[in-house]
N, C-alpha and C positions, 0 to 999 in steps of 0.2 A: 054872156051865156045865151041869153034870147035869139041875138045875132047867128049866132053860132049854129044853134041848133036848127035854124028856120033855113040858114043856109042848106045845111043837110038833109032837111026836110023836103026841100023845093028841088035840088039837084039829086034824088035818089041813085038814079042809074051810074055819075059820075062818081060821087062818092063810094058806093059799092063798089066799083073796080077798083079804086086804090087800096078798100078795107080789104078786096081780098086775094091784090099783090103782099101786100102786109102780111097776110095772116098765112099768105104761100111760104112767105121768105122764113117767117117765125116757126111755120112747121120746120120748113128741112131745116131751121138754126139748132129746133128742138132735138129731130132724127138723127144731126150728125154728133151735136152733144152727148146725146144720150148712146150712141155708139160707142163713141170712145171713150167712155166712161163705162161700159159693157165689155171693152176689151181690154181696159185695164185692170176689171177687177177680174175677167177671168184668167189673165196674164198672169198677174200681179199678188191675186189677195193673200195666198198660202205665206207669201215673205212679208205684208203690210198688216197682218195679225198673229204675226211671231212673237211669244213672252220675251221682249228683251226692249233695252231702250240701245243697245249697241249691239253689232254683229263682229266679229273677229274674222277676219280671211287671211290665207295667207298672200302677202303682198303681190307676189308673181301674178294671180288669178283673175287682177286688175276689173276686182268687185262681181268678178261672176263667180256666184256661191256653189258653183257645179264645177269649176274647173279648179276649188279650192282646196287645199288639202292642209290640214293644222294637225300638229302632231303632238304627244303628251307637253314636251315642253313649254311650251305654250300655254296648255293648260296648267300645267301645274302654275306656271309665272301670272296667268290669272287668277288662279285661288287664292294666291297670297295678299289679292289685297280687294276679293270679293267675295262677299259670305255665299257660304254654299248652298246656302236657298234659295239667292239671286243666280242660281249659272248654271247652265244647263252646255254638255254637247250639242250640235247639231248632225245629224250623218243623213243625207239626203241620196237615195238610191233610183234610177229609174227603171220600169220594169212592164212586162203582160202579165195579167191575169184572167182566168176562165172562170166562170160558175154557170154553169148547165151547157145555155147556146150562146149565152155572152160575150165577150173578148173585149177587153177595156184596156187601153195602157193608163199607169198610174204613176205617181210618184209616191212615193217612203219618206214619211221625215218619222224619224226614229229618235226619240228625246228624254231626256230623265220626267217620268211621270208625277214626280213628286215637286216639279219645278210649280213654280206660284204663276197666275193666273195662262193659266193655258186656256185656248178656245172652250169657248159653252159650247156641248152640245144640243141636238135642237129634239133628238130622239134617241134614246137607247143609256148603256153608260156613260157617262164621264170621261177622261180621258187616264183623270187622276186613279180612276177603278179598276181599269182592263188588266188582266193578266195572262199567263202564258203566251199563246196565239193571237189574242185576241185582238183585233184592230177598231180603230175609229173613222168613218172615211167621208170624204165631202157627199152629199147630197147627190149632184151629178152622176153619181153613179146608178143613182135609182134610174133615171131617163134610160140605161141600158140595161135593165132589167133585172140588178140586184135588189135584196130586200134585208130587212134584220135580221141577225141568227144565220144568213147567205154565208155559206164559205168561200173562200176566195183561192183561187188554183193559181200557184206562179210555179211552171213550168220551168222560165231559164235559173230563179233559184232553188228549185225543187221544194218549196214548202208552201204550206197550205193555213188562211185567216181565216177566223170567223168575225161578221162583219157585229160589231156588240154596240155600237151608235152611227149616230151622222151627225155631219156638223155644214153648216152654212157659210160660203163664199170662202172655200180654203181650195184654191186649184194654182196651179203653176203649169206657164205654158199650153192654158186652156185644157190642163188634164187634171184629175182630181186629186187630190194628195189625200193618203194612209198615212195616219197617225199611228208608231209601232213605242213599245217601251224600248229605251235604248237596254237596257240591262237583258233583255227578254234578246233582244238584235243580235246583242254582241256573243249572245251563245250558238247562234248559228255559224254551220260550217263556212259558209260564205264570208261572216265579218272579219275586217280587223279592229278589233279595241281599240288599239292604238293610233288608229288614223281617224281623223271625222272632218265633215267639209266645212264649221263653223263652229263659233263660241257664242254662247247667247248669254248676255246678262244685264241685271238692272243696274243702277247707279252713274254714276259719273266715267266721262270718258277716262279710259285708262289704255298709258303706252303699253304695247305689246311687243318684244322684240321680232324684229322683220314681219311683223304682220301690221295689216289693216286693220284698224278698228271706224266701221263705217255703223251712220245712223240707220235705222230702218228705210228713210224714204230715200239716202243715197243708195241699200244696199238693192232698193226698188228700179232707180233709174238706172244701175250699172247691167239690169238684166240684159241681155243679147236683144236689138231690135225695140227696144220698149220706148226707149225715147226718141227715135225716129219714126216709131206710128205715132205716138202721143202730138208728136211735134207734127206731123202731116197734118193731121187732122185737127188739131188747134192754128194752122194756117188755115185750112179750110173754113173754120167759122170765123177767125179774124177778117177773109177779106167778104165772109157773108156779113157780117155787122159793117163793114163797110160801104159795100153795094146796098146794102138795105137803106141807109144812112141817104146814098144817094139818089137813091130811086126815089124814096117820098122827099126829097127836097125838090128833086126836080118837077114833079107832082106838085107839090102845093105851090110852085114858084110860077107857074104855066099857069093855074087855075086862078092865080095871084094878078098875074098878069091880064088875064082875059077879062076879070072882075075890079081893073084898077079904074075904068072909070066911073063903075060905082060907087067905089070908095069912094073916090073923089066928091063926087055928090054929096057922101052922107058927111063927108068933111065940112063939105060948103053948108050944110045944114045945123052942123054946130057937134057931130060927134069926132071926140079927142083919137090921135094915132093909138093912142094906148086903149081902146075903148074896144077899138076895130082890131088890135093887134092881139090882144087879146081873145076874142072870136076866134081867131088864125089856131092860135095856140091851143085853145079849147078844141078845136076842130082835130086837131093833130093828135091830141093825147086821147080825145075819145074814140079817133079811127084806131089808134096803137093797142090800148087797153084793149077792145074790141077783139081785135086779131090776137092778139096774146091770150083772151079768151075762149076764142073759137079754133088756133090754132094747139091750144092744149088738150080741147074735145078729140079733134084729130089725132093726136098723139096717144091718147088714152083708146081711142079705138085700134087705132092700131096695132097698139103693144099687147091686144089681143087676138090679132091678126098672125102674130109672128112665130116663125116655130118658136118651140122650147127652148132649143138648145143654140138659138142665135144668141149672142152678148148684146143686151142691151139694158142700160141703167138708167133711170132720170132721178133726180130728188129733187125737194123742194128749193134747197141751198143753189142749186143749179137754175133751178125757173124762177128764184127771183133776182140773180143775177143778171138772167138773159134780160128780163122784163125791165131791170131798172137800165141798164147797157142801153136796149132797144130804144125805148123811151125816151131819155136823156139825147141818143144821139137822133131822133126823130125832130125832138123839141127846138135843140142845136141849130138842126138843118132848118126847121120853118123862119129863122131868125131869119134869114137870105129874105123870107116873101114878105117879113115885118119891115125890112127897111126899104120894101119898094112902095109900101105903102105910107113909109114917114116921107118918101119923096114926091108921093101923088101931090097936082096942084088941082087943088079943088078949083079955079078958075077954067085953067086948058079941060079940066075932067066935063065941066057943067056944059061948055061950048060943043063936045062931041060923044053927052050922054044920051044913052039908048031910053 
């Protein structure tokens, strides 16, 4: 550790530039992270906090819950072997809405209100409580100017919400989803009872005749476009952990190199490979740690920097994977400047030390 540190101590300006290629590379690891995880949940989160451990489609609609259409049948063939406090229709509508100078599009998921654990609201009623008109709707809506007790104006189906809570990270296709009672839906002139675009229920998979019964997080990745951003952009930081990988190997491999007949020296003086390689190793993980440090200040200022309504998400479950990824494949790569050091000859070193 002594080694180590005095080394860094003495080469300040050298070691700063590699801590802050490192802590460059960790930022945008963090930025492009934290993006795609921002547009998955604004893509995504209305079908990834759905009350149900299964979804029902029909089979044709090949897991897009929009292009699905399931009809009594179905449901009846799923009551008979799911209690009816586990199961809920789904009918998912898309639509405009006005309230004053506003204009929002939204999506409808329209559901039996008495189904078990529906989304928490974060203000207002429940979702379990609303009646007649009354809706529940994501958060997002507020950014465009609605508020509680807001009514909501939809034009193409001529009826009119009052907005009675909000609820957190419930949007599909980065628009917000309305929470409606189905019972309250199907009384409109617009519904058909009869048709609904899914089945939600708890329990154990169950055969449905001609239809799909998919899990939540396949009926997530069947969405149109979801897994080819998700997958862009998880190449994207795959081959940044890679270049990162090899940027600081070549980095300590070069600095390895310039400073091999020192080592040699301290060889010839009686300190072990493992004494020196060690040092290497300390060196690397305190630049890494460092940047991962300083690169998270960064992140954190920024994420104040950014409008509202860009998609971006970081969690901790995410910054310690990066960190221990980063590190590990940091550590990895110093092994290259440890074994040029197990091959220094402290004789040829002492003949052409500075």
């Amino acid at each position: 550790m002594f080694l180590a540190f005095k080394e860094l101590k003495f080469s300040k300006l050298k070691y700063a530039m590699v801590g802050f290629i490192l802590t460059a590379i960790l930022f945008l690891l963090f930025f492009i992270n934290g993006l795609a995880s921002g547009l998955a949940t604004a893509d995504s989160s209305s079908l990834k906090n759905l009350p149900a451990d299964y979804v029902v489609m029909n089979s044709e609609a090949d897991g897009n819950i929009l292009k699905s259409e399931v009809g009594k049948n179905a449901q009846e063939e799923l009551e008979d072997s799911v209690a009816k406090d586990q199961f809920t229709p789904l009918t998912i509508t898309m639509s405009t809405v006005k309230g004053g100078n506003a204009v929002a599009d939204v999506v409808y998921f329209a559901l039996e209100t008495d189904h078990p654990s529906l989304p928490p609201v974060i203000e207002g009623k429940p979702i379990e409580e609303i009646t007649g008109e009354e809706v529940v709707v994501d958060k997002s809506l507020k950014r465009q100017g609605y508020a509680l007790h807001d009514t909501l104006h939809d034009e193409n189906l001529g009826v009119e919400f009052t907005i009675a809570g909000f609820l957190e990270n419930h949007t599909y296709s980065h628009m917000p989803v309305v929470y409606t009672s189905l019972n309250d839906w199907n009384k409109q002139p617009f519904s058909n009872p009869d048709k609904n675009q899914a089945l939600l229920y708890y329990g154990k998979e169950t055969d449905v005749a001609k239809m799909d019964v998919l899990t939540l997080e396949k009926t997530v990745e069947s969405m149109p476009g979801y897994s080819e951003t998700q997958g862009s952009l998880m190449m994207m930081v795959t081959f940044l952990f890679i270049i990162s990988a090899f940027v600081s190997t070549v980095f300590f491999y070069v600095i390895t190199i310039q400073k091999r007949n020192q080592f040699g020296v301290l060889k010839a003086i009686g300190a072990s490979t493992a004494f020196i390689a060690k040092g290497l190793v300390l060196q690397v993980v305190f630049l890494t740690i460092s940047g991962l440090v300083l690169s998270l200040l960064g992140v954190s200022g920024m994420t104040k920097l950014l409008p509202e309504e860009m998609p971006f998400e970081i969690s901790w479950h995410m910054i310690g994977f990066t960190g221990i990824v980063f590190l590990a494949l940091n550590v990895s790569g110093s092994l290259v400047s440890v074994h040029q050091v197990a091959k220094t000859d402290p004789l040829e070193a002492i003949g052409r030390a500075d």
